[in-house]
C-alpha positions in Angstrom: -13.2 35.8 -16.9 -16.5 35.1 -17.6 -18.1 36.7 -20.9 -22.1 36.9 -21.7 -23.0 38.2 -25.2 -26.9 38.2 -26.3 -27.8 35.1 -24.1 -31.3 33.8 -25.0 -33.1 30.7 -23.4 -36.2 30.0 -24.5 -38.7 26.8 -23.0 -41.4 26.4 -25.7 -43.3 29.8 -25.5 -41.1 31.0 -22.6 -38.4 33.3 -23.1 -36.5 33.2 -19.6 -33.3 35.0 -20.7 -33.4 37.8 -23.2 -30.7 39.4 -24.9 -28.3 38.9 -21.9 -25.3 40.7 -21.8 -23.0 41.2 -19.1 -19.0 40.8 -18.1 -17.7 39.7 -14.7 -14.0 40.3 -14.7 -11.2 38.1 -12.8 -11.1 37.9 -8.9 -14.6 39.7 -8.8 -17.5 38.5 -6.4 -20.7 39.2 -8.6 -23.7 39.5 -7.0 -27.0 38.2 -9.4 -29.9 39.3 -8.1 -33.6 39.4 -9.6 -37.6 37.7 -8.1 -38.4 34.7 -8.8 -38.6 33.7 -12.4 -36.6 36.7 -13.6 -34.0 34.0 -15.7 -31.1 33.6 -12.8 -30.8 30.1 -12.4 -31.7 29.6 -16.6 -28.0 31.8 -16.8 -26.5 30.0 -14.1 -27.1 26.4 -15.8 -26.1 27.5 -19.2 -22.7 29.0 -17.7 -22.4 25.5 -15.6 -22.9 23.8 -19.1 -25.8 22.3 -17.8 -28.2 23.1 -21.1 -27.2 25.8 -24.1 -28.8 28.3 -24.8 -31.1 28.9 -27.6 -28.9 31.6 -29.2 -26.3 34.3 -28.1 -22.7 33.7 -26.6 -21.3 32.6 -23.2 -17.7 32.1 -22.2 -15.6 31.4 -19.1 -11.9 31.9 -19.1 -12.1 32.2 -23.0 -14.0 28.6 -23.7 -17.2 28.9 -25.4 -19.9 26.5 -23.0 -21.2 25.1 -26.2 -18.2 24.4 -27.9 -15.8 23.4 -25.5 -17.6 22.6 -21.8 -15.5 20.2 -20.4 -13.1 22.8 -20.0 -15.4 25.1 -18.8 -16.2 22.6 -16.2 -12.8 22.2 -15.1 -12.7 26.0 -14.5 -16.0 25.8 -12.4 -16.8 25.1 -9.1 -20.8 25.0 -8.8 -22.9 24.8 -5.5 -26.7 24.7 -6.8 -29.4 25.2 -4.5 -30.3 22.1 -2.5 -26.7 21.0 -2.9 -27.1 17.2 -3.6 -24.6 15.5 -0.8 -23.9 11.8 0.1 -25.8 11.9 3.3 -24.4 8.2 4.4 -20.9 9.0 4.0 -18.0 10.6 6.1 -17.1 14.0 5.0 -13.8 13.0 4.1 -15.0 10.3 1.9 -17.7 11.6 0.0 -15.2 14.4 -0.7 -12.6 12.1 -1.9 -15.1 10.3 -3.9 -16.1 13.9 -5.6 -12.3 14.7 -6.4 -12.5 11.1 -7.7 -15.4 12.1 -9.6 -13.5 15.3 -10.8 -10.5 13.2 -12.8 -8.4 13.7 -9.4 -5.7 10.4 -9.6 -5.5 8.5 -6.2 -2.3 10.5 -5.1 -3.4 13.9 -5.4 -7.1 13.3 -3.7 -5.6 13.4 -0.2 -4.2 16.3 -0.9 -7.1 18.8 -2.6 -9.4 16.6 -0.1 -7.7 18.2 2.6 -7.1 21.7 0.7 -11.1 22.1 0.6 -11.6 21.2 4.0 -9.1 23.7 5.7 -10.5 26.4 3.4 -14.3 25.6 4.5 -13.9 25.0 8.0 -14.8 21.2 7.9 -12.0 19.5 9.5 -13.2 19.1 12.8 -16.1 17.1 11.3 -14.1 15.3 8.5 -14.7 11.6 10.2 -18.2 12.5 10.9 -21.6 10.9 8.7 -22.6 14.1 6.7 -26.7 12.7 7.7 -25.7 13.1 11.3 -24.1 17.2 10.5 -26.1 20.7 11.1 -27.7 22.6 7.9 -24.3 25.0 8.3 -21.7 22.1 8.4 -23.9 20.1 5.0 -23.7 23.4 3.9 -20.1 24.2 3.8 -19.9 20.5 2.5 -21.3 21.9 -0.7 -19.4 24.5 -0.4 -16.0 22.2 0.0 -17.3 20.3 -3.0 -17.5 23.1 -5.4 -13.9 23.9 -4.3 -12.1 20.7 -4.8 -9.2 21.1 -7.5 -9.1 24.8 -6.8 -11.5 26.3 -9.7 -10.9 29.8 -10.5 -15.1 30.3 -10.7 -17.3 29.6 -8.5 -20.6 29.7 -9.0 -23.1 29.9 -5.8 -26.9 29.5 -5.7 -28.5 30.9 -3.0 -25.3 29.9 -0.8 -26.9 30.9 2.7 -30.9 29.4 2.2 -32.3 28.2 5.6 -29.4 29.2 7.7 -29.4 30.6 11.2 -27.4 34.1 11.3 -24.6 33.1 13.0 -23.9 30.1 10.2 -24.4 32.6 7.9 -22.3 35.0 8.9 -19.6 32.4 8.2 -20.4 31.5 5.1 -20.5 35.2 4.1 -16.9 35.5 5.7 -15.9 32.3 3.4 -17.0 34.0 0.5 -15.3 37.6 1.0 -12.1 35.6 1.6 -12.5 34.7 -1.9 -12.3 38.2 -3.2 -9.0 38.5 -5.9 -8.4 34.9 -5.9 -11.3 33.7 -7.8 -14.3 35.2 -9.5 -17.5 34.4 -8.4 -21.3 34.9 -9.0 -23.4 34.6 -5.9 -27.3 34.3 -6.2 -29.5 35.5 -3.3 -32.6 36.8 -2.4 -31.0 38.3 0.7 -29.8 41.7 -0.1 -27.8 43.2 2.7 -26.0 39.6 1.6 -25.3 41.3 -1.0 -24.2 44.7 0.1 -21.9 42.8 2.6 -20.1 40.4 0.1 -20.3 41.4 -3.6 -18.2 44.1 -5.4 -20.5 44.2 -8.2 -24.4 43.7 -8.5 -26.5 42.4 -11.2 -30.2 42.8 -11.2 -32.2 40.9 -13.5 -36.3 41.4 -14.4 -38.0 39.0 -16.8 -35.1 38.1 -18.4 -33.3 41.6 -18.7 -30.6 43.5 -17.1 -32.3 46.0 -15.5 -29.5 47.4 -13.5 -25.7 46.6 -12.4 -22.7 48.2 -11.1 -21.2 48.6 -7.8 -23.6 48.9 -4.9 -22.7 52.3 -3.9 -22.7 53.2 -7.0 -26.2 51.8 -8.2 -27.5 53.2 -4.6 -26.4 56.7 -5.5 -27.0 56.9 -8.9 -31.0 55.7 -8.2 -32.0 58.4 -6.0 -33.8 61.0 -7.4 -32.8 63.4 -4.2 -30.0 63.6 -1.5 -31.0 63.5 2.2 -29.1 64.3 5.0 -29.7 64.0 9.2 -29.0 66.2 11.5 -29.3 65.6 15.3 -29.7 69.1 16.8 -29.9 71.0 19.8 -31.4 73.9 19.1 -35.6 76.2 19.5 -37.4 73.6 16.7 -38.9 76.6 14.8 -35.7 78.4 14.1 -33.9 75.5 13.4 -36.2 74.3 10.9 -36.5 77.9 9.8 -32.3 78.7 9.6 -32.1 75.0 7.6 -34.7 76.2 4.7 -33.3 79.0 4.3 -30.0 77.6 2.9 -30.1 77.8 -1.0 -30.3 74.1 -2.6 -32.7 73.2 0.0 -35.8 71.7 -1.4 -37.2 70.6 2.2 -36.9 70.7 6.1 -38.4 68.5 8.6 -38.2 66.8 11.8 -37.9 63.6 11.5 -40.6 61.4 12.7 -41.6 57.5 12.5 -44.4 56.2 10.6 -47.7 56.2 12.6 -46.1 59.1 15.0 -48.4 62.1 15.7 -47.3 65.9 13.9 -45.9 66.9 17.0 -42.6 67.0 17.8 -41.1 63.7 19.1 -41.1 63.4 23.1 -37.5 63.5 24.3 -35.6 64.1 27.8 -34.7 67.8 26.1 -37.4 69.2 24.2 -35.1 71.4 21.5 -33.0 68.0 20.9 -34.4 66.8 17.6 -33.2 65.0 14.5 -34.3 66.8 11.1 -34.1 65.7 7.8 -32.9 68.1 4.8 -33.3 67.1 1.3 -31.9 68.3 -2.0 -31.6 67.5 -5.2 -29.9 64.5 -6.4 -27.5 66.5 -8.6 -26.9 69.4 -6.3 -24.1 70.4 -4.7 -23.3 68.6 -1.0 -24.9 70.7 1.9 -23.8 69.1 4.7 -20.5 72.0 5.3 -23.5 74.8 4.9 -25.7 72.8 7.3 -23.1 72.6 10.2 -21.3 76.1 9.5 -25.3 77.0 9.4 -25.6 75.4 12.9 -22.6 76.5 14.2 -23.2 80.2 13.1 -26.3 80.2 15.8 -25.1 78.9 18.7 -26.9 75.8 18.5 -25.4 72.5 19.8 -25.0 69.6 15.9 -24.6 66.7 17.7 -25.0 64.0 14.7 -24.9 64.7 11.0 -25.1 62.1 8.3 -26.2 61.3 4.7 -29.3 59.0 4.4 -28.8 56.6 1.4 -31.0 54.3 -0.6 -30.6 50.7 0.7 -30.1 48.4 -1.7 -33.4 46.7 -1.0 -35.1 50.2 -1.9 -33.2 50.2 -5.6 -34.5 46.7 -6.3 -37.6 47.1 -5.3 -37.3 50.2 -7.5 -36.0 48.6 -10.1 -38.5 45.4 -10.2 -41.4 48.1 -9.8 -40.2 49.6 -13.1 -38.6 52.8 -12.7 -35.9 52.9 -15.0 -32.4 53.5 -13.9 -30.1 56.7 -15.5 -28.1 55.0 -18.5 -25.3 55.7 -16.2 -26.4 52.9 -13.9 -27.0 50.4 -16.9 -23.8 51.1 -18.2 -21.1 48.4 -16.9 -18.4 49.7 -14.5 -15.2 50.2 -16.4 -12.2 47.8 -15.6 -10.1 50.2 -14.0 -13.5 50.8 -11.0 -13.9 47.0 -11.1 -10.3 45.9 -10.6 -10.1 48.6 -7.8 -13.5 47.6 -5.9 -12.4 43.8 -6.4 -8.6 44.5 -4.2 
């Protein structure tokens, strides 16, 4: 659906986007992610055929933005940040006065009008002045306004800025619904947003892609070990002692919180501990030989999980400068996308 081939923008001296390549494919929700200044909203304009770019290729639904942006523009629906809204006018007017706006004739406006509001929530508020609405109701006006005709991309910029949680827990909801039905690229600074809503991540650094792929898949792929918990009941020493004796372990502790003393945490039982095991990233998965380990001994496993890097730990990683595995940079092939978008 939406194609990116070599994309450079370039303001004077400036290069904001850099040899940008990437593919989003139909019914995915992309999420774009990168700090301030890394070229996001410079790629978001040029798809939105806002300005070109200063060389390379970009093309939605097969319509080059240069050479043929009306029709990319009927194919997009676009919610910048700081959506610009009407504040002096009803919902339901300023929204027929965007579908107006859009090329909608006076028959069918009543009719997407309507379509937009049921799908964003608004209709409770439709009569009201859009001044006199919360930031999550203006918000989902944007939102409504970027729907209107039904595009099959959307493009969202920072969709959830200066919400409270529950508003944006409904926003989120709104754009999950999306999923198959149109393709979308979702910009945030908020990450677990990310991990919550998107199918596919793109993280961008001074104008590069430094990473993409599916979140799980970036967040496994970027670890440089495996760690595992295990909440056990059990004489400390021999459990840390059974645990590194296992073959493929590299380390055994009991886990402890930053700023907490070496010894062992207080508890009500004082052989109930959690203990963290870790391993190679490209080793073989411990956690049968940890609990057959435990089971073997007589001691009580009570909890045993993996520990995985959050996606706030890769792109911190990532921004830092440590270099994903090829693997990572790679895009995901159509087949994983197409599954991770149903």
């Amino acid at each position: 659906m939406i194609r990116v081939q070599n994309l450079t923008k370039e303001y004077g001296d400036v290069r904001a986007i850099d040899d940008l390549s990437f593919e989003v494919l139909e019914g995915e929700i992309l999420g774009f992610l990168g700090p301030n200044g890394a070229g996001k909203t410079s790629t978001m304009r040029i798809l939105t055929c806002f300005f070109p770019p200063t060389s390379g290729q970009a093309r939605v639904g097969g319509f080059d933005v240069v050479e043929d942006p009306h029709e990319v523009r009927r194919l997009i629906g676009y919610l910048p940040e700081g959506v610009p809204l009407y504040r002096e006018m009803t919902v339901a007017s300023a929204l027929d006065f965007v579908a107006h706006a859009k090329g909608f004739k006076s028959a069918q406006r009543g009719k997407v009008v309507d379509l937009a509001m049921e799908e964003t929530g608004l209709g409770s508020v439709r009569n009201r002045i859009i001044g006199h609405l919360s930031k999550g109701y203006r918000q989902r006006v944007g939102l409504a306004q970027a729907v209107l005709g039904e595009p099959k991309v959307l493009i969202l910029d920072e969709p959830t800025v200066g919400l409270d949680p529950r508003q944006i827990s409904e926003i989120r909801s709104l754009i999950r619904s999306m999923a198959g039905r149109r393709t979308v690229i979702l910009s945030t600074h908020i990450l677990p947003e990310v991990q919550m809503t998107c199918n596919k991540v793109i993280i961008i650094n001074r104008g590069h892609i430094a990473a993409q792929g599916t979140p799980e898949r970036l967040t496994t792929e970027m670890q440089s070990e495996r760690q595992i918990a295990l909440r056990v009941n059990g004489p400390p020493d021999q459990v840390l002692a059974g645990l590194r004796s296992i073959e493929d372990v590299r380390s055994a502790n009991i886990s402890r919180a930053p700023g907490e003393s070496d010894e062992l945490k207080p508890s009500g039982d004082p052989t109930d501990h959690e203990y963290t095991v870790s391993t190679h990233a490209a080793g073989p998965d411990l956690g049968p030989a940890l609990a057959a380990l435990v089971v073997r001994r007589g001691w009580l496993l009570k909890e045993i999980r993996p520990i995985g890097l959050s996606l706030e730990d890769l792109f911190l990683k990532v921004i830092a400068g440590e270099s994903p595995t090829p693997s990572v940079q790679a895009p995901i092939s159509e087949s994983e996308s197409v599954q991770n978008a149903v």
